[in-house]
C-alpha positions in Angstrom: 0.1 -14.1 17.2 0.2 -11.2 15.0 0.3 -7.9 16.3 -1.7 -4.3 14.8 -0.5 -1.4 15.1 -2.6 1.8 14.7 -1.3 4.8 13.3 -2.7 8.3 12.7 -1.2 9.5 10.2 -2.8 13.0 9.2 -1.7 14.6 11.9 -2.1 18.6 13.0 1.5 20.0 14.3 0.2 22.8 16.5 1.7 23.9 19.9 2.0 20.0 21.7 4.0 17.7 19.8 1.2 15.7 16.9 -2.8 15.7 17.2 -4.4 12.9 15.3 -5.5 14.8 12.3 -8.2 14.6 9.6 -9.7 12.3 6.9 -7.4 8.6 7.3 -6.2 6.4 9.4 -4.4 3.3 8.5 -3.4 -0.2 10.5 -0.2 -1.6 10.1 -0.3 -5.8 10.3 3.3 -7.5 10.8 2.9 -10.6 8.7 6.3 -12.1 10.4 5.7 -15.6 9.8 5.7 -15.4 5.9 8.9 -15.3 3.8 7.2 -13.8 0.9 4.1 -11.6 0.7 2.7 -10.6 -3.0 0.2 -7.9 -4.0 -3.8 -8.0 -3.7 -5.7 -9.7 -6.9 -9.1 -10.4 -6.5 -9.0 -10.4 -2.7 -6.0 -12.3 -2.1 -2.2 -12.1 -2.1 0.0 -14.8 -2.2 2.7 -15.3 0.9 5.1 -18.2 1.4 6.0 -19.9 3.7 8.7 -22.6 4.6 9.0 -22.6 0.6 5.6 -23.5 0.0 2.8 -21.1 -1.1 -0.4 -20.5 -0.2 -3.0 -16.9 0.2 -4.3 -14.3 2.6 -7.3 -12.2 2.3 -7.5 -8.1 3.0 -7.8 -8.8 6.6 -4.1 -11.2 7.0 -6.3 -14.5 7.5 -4.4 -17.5 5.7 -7.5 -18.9 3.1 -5.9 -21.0 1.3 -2.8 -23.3 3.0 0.8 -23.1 1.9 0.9 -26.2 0.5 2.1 -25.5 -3.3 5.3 -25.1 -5.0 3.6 -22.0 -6.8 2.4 -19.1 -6.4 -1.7 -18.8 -7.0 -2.3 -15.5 -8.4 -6.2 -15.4 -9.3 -7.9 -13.8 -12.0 -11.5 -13.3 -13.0 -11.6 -16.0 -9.3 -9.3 -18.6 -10.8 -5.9 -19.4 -10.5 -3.6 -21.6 -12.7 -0.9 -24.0 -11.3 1.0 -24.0 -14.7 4.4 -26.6 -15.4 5.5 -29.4 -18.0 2.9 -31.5 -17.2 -0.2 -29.2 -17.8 -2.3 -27.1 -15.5 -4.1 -27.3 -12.3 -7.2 -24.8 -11.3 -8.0 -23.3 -8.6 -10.4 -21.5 -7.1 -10.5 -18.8 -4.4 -11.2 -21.1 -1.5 -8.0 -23.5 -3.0 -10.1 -26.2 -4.2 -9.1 -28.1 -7.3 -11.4 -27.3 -10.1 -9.7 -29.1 -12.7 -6.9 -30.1 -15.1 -5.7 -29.7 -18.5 -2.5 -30.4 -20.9 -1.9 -27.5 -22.9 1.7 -26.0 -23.2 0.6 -23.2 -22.0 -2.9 -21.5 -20.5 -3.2 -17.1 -20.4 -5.0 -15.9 -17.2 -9.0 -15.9 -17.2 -10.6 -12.6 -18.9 -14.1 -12.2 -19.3 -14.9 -16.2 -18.4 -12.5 -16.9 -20.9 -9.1 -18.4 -21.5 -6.2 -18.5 -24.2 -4.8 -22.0 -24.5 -1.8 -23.1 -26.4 -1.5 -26.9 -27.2 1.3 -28.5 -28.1 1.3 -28.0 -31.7 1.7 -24.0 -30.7 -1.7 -22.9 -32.3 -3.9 -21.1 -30.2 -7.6 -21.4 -28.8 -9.5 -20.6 -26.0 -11.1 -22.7 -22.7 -14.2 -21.5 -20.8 -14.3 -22.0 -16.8 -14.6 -25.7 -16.6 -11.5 -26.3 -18.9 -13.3 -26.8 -22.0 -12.2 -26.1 -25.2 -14.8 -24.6 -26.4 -13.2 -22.7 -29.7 -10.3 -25.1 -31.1 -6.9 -24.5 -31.0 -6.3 -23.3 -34.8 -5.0 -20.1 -34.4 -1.1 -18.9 -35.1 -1.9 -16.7 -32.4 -4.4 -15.1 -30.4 -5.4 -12.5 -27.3 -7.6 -12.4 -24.9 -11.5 -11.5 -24.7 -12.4 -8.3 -23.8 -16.1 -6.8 -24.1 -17.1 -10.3 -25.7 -14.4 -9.8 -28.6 -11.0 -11.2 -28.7 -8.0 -10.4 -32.0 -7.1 -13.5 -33.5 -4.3 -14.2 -36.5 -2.8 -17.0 -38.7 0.1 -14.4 -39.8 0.9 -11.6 -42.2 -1.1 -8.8 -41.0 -4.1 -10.2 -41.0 -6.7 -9.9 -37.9 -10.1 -11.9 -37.3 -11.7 -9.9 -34.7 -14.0 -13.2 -33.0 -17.2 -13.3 -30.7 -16.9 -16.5 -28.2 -18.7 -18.7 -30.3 -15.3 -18.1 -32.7 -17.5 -16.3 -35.5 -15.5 -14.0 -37.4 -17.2 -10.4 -36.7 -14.7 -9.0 -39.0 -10.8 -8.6 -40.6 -8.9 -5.9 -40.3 -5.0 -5.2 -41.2 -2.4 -3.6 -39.3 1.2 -4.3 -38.4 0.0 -5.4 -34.5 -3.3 -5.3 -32.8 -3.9 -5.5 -28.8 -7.1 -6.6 -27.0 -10.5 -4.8 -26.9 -9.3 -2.4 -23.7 -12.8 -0.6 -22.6 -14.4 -1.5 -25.6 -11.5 -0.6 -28.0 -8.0 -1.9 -29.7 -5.3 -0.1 -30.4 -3.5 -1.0 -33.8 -0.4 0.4 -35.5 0.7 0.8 -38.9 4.6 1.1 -38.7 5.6 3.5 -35.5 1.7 5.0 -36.0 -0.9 4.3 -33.5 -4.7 4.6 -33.6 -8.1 2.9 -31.9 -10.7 0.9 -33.5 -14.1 -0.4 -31.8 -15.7 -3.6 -31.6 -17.0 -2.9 -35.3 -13.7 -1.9 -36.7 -13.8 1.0 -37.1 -10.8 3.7 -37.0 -12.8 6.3 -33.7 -8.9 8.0 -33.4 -6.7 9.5 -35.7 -2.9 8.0 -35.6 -0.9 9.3 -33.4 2.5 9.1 -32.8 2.2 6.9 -29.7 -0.2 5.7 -27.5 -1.0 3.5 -24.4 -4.4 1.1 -24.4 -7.5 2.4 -22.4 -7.8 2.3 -18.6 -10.7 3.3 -16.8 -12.0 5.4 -20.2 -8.5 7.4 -20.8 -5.6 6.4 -23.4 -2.3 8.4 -23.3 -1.2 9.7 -26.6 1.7 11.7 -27.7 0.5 15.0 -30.1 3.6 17.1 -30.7 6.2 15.4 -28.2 3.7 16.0 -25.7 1.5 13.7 -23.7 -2.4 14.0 -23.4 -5.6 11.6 -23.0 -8.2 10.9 -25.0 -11.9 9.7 -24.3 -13.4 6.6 -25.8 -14.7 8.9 -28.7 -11.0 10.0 -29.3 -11.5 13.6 -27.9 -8.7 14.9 -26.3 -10.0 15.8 -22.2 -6.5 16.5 -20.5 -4.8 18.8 -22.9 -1.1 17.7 -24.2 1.1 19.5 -22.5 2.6 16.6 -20.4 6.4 15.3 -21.1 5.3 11.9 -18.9 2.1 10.5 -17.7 0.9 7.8 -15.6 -2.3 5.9 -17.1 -5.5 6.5 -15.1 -5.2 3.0 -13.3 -4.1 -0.5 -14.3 -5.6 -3.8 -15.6 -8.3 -4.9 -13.0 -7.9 -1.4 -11.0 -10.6 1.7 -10.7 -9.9 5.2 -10.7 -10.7 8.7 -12.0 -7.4 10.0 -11.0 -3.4 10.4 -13.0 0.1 11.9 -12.8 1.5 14.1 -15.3 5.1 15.7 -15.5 5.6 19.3 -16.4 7.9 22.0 -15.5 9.5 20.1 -13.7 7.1 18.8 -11.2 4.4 16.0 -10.9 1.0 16.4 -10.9 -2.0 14.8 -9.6 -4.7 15.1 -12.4 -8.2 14.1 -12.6 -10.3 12.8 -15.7 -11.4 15.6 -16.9 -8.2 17.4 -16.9 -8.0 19.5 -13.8 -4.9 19.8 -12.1 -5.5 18.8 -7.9 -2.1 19.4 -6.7 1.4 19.2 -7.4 3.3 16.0 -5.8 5.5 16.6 -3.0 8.7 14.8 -4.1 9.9 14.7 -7.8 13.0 12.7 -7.9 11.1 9.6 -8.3 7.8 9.6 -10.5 4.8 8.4 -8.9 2.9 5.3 -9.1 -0.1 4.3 -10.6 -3.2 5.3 -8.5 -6.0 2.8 -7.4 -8.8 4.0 -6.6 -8.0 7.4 -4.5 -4.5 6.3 -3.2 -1.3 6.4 -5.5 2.6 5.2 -4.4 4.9 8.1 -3.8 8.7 7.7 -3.2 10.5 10.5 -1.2 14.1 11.7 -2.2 15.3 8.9 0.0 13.5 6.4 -2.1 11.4 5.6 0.8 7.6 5.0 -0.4 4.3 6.0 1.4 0.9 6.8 0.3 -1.0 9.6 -1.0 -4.8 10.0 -1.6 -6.2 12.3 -4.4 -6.3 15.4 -2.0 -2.5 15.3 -1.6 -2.5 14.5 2.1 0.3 11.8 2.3 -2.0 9.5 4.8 1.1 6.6 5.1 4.1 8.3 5.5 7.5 7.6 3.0 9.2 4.5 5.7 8.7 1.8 2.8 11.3 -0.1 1.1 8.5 -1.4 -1.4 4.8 -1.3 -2.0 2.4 -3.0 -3.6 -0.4 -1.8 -6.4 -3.8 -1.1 -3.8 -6.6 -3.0 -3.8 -9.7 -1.5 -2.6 -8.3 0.1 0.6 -5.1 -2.3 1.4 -1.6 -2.9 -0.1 1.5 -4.9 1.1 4.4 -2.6 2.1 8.2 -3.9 3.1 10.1 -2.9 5.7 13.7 -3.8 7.1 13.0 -7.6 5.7 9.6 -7.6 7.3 6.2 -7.4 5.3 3.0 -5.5 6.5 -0.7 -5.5 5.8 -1.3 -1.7 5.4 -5.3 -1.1 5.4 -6.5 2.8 5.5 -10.0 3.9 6.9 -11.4 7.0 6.9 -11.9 9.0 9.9 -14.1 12.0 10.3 -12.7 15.6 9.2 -10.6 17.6 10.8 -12.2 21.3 12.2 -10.2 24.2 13.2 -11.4 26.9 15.3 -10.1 30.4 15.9 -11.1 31.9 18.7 -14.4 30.0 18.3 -14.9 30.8 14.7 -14.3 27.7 12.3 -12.2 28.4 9.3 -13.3 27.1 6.1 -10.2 26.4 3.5 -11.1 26.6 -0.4 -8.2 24.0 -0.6 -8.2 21.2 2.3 -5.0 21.1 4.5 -2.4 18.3 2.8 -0.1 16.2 5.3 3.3 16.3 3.9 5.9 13.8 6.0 3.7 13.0 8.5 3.2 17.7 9.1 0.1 19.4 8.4 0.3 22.5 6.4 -2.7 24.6 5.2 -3.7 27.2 2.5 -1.7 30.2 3.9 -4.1 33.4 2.6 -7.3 31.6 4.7 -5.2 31.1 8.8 -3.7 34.5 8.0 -6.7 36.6 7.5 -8.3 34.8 10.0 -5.5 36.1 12.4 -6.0 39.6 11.0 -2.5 39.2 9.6 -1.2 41.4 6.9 0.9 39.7 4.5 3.5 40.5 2.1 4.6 38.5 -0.9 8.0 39.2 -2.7 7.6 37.2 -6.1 11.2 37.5 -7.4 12.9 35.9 -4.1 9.4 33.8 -3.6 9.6 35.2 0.5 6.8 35.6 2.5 6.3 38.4 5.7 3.3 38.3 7.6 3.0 41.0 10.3 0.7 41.0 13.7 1.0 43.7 16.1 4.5 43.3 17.4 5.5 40.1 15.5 6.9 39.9 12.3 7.5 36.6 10.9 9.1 35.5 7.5 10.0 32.5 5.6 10.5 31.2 1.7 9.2 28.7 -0.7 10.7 25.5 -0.3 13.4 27.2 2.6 12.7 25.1 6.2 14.3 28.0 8.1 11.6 31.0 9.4 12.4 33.8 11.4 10.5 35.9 14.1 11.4 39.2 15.1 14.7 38.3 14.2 15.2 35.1 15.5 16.0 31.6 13.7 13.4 28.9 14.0 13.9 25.6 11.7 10.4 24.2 10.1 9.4 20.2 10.7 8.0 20.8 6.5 8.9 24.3 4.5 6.2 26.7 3.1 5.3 25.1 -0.2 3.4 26.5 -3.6 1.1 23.8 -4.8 -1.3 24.5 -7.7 -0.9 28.6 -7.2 -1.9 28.3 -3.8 1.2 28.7 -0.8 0.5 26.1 2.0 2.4 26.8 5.7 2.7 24.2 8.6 0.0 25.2 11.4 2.5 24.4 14.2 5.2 27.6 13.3 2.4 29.5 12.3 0.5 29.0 15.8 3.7 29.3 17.7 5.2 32.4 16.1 1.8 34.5 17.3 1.5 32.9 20.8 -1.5 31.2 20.1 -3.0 28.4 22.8 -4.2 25.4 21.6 -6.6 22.7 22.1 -7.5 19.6 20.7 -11.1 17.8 21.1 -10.7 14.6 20.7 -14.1 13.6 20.4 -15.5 16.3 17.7 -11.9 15.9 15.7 -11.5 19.8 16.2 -8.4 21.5 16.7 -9.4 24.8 19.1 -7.0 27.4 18.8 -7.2 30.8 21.3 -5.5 33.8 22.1 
């Protein structure tokens, strides 16, 4: 029997130990019985078990029986079985849809597949297994948008529709498939786009990554940007390393790029959200609004696109989300991880609730909010010593100080040691609400049924 365990992750350190904090909460499946668990596609991971394969769904429930000596990873809802003998096909409920005897069969994209036969020319099969344009080419790519590359050699491209008319040629040194409507193409090390009409929409640049979710990566003066699907640049170049904004078969609005020697969380049109909390190890790819982070220990957790870390850094390995659930490992064990959202998180002082212009971020499982908002709440007077990036905040009688990045605080003199240290994300110096209550004798309460923290003189 499988056992779920709940964790709150976002949690408020005040004066007790944790309160369940704020926006997520996330379940944590054990998935003991299986050997080997893959990554979401289309619904369903593969696991194995007694060394035969079979699937899950998002909610752990073994669809499709381990029975195969392969792994079924599905695309576009079919998977292919692929060995010497040909290929079997699958759909998402395991049922056997057909069979073919190609040498080799590309995943499904857009109801259409790239077949090799045994000659080694190229064609394509629709979603019965039919060949529906013949295998003639010297090489070929998949459709995308309606259009797929194809080549007999030397440079030469016929860009097809799927009845395998030629729309039109084009020349270039390499050619990939339409991403988002376009194809990137080099000439030499020199990259630039063309659309389903051929036509150059980019300059060349001196590198460049295909299209994800509407946003390529390109390199302009040893700096990395994005541009837009009409080649204008939205998130300026001033990025030595980039993530792209998603993967294949993955939704988001949302990036990483490396400068001055942090990470940053980016969105599409080039905003800078927050500054990642570790930068020893880059971070991954975001899907939708949650992206991999690794911690200095090369642990990895989860982060969601306001920088709260909503499953903390105790992962050897994660897997790519899909809609809300990934596949984390753990100490040879394997877990279902599935995140909800839970109402907000209010704070009251002294019955007055605070508003933040920049929401509290959970960093290793400890809340800390925008400093400036808790202090003037607190009719605190602050002082900020740039050079030595120090902070004293004074309240009647107690005096309190501590320093960027520095887990050591002192009050009126004495030593206290941080759970998190003050950090400076995006101009803006975040504290954790558990010294900062504690170090001005505040009472606290937490109401569990409106999510509100109450906090009292």
């Amino acid at each position: 029997m499988k056992t779920k365990i709940t964790a709150f992750v976002l949690i408020l350190m005040l004066m007790l130990s944790m309160v369940p904090m704020a926006a997520t909460e996330y379940t944590e499946t054990p998935l003991w019985e299986y050997e080997i668990v893959g990554g979401f596609h289309n619904g369903l991971a593969y696991v194995k078990k007694d060394g035969k394969y079979g699937n899950i769904d998002t909610s752990g429930n073994l669809v499709i029986p381990c029975i195969f000596d392969q792994s079924l990873h599905f695309y576009d809802g079919i998977a292919i079985l692929d060995d010497a003998s040909g290929q079997q096909y699958f759909d998402t409920n395991g049922n056997l849809l057909f069979t073919t005897n190609y040498l080799y069969v590309e995943h499904f994209s857009d109801g259409m597949a790239v077949a090799m036969a045994r000659d080694g020319k190229y064609g394509y099969i629709d979603k019965t297994g039919k060949e529906v344009i013949p295998c003639q080419y010297n090489g070929a790519l998949e459709f995308r948008h309606g259009v797929a590359p194809t080549t007999m050699g030397g440079g030469q491209y016929d860009i097809i529709d799927k009845s395998g008319n030629v729309l039109f040629t084009c020349y270039y040194d390499a050619i990939t498939a339409f991403y988002d409507g376009l194809a990137r193409v080099n000439v030499k090390a020199d990259f630039a786009f063309i659309n389903t009409k051929g036509e150059e929409v980019t300059p060349f640049y001196d590198s460049a990554e295909v299209f994800y979710n509407g946003l390529a990566s390109v390199l302009i003066d040893n700096k990395r940007g994005f541009i837009n699907t009409k080649g204008e640049l939205v998130v300026s170049n001033v990025y030595r390393a980039v993530n792209n904004f998603g993967a294949e078969f993955t939704t988001t609005g949302y990036s990483a790029g490396y400068r001055d020697g942090v990470w940053k969380c980016i969105d599409e049109h080039g905003n800078e959200l927050f500054d990642f909390p570790y930068t020893k190890y880059s971070p991954g790819i975001f899907s939708g609004k949650y992206a991999m982070i690794r911690n200095d220990e090369d642990k990895r957790g989860i982060i969601d696109a306001n920088g709260n870390i909503v499953v903390p850094c105790i992962y050897d390995s994660l897997t790519l989300f899909e809609g809300n659930c990934t596949i984390g490992d753990r100490d040879g064990v394997s877990y279902l991880i599935t995140i909800y959202d839970s109402p907000e998180v209010g704070v009251l002082l002294n019955g007055e609730r605070l508003s933040f212009t920049k929401p509290p971020k959970i960093v290793d499982g400890r809340t800390i909010v925008p400093l400036r908002t808790i202090f003037e709440a607190m009719e605190a007077k602050v002082d900020w010593d740039d050079a030595t990036q120090s902070i004293t905040v004074s309240r009647g009688s107690d005096v309190i100080s501590f320093q960027i990045g520095n887990n050591v605080m002192t009050r009126n003199g004495q030593t206290i040691t941080l759970d998190v240290p003050p950090q400076l994300l995006v101009d803006t110096t975040f504290v954790p609400v558990r010294a900062i209550s504690e170090a001005f004798s505040y009472n606290v309460q937490w109401d569990e049924v409106n999510y509100d923290v109450i906090i009292t003189e």
